[in-house]
N, C-alpha and C positions, 0 to 999 in steps of 0.2 A: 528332502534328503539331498543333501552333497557329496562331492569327493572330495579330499583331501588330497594335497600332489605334494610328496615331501622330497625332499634333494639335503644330503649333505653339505653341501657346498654352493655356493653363489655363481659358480663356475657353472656348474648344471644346472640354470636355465634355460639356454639355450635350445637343449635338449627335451627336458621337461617342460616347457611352454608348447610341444607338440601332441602333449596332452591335454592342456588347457585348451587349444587351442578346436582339439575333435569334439570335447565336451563341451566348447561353449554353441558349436556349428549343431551340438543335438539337443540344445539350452539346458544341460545340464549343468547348477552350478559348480565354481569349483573355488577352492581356498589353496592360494600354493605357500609353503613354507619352506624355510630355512633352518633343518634342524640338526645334528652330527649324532652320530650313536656314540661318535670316540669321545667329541670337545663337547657338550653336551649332555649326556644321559639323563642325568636327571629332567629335563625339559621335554624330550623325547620319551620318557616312560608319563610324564603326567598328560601331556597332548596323546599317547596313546589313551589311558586309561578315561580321559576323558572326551574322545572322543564320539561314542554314542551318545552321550550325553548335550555334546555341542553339534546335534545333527548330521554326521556324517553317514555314510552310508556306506564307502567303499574307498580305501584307501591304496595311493599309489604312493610307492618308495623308489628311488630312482638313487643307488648307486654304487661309489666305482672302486675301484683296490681292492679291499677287504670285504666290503660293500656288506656289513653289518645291520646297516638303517633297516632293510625290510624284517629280516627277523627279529629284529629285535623290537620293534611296533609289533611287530604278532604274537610277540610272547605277552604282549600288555593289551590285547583288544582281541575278541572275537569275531572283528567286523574281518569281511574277506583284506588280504592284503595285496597286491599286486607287487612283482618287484623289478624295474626297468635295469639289466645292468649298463653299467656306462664304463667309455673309453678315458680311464683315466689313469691308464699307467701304461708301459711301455708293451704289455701282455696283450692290447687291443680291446680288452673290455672282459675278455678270456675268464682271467681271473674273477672278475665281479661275476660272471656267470656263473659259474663254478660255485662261488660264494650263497649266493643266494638260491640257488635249484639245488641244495644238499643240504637244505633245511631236516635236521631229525623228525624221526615219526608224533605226530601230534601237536606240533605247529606247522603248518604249512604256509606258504606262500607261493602263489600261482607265478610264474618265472614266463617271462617275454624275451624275446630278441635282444641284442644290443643294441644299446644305440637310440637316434629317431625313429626308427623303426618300432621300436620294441616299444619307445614311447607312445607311439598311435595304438598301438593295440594293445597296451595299458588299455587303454580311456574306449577301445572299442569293447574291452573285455567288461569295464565298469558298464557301460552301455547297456549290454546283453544284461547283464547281473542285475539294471533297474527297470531294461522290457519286458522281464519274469513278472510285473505286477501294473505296469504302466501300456496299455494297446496303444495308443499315441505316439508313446517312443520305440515301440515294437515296428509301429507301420513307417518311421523313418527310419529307422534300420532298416528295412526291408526297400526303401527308396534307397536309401545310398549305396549298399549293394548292386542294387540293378543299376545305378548311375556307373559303380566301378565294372560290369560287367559290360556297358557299353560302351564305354572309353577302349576297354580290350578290342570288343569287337570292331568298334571305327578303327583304331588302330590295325586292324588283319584285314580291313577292308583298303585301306588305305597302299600297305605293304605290298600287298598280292596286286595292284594296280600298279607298280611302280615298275 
């Protein structure tokens, strides 16, 4: 099983390589494409509908303005969808949030942060979604947490000494 990392635009890798880049650190693979819901569609509804088919497992959509890409992969797959919004208009990424967390009832698409942020926890949420069947990648999830819980704490250990 893989993930798919789809972006609108060539602009949003940057951004979207923040996912590639948490799933590959928990060897999950990944497939990133280039695909527009606007300039597009047609390519974007057959990569959706064939996507179980070409082993994916959990799809991430990453984007910005209208930010249309994730719902509209949801309307053509049943595999979960994730949807990163991005900063790509003068509204801070605002607007793509808005866009994609007001998905109508019965498609849904799970909604992350802006940004690179929202990127990482795409790919941490894909994560989670393949530790439901994998204990191997359950027990490094459960390492990298306790890695980000100690970085916190050296850091309060560190401050309070200062």
């Amino acid at each position: 099983m893989k993930v798919a990392i789809i972006m609108g635009s060539k602009s949003d890798l940057p951004v979207m390589e923040e996912s590639a880049a948490l799933l590959k650190q928990f060897g999950i693979p990944c497939e990133m494409r280039v695909l527009s819901a606007h300039r597009c569609p047609e390519e974007v509804a057959q990569f959706s509908r064939d996507a179980i088919a070409n082993g994916f497992s959990v799809i991430i959509a990453g984007a910005g303005m209208a930010a249309h890409l994730p719902g509209v992969i949801a309307a053509y797959t049943t595999l979960p969808v994730i949807g990163v919004p991005l900063e790509a208009s003068s509204l801070g990424g605002t607007d793509a949030l808005l866009s994609i967390v007001q998905m109508p009832p019965g498609i849904p698409v799970a909604t992350v942060g802006i940004g690179k942020a929202g990127a990482k926890n795409a790919a941490l949420l894909a994560v989670e979604i393949h530790a439901l069947q994998d204990s191997s990648l359950r027990e490094k999830l459960v390492q990298y947490r306790d890695s980000q819980k100690k970085g916190v704490l050296d850091a309060d250990r560190e401050v309070k000494n200062l």
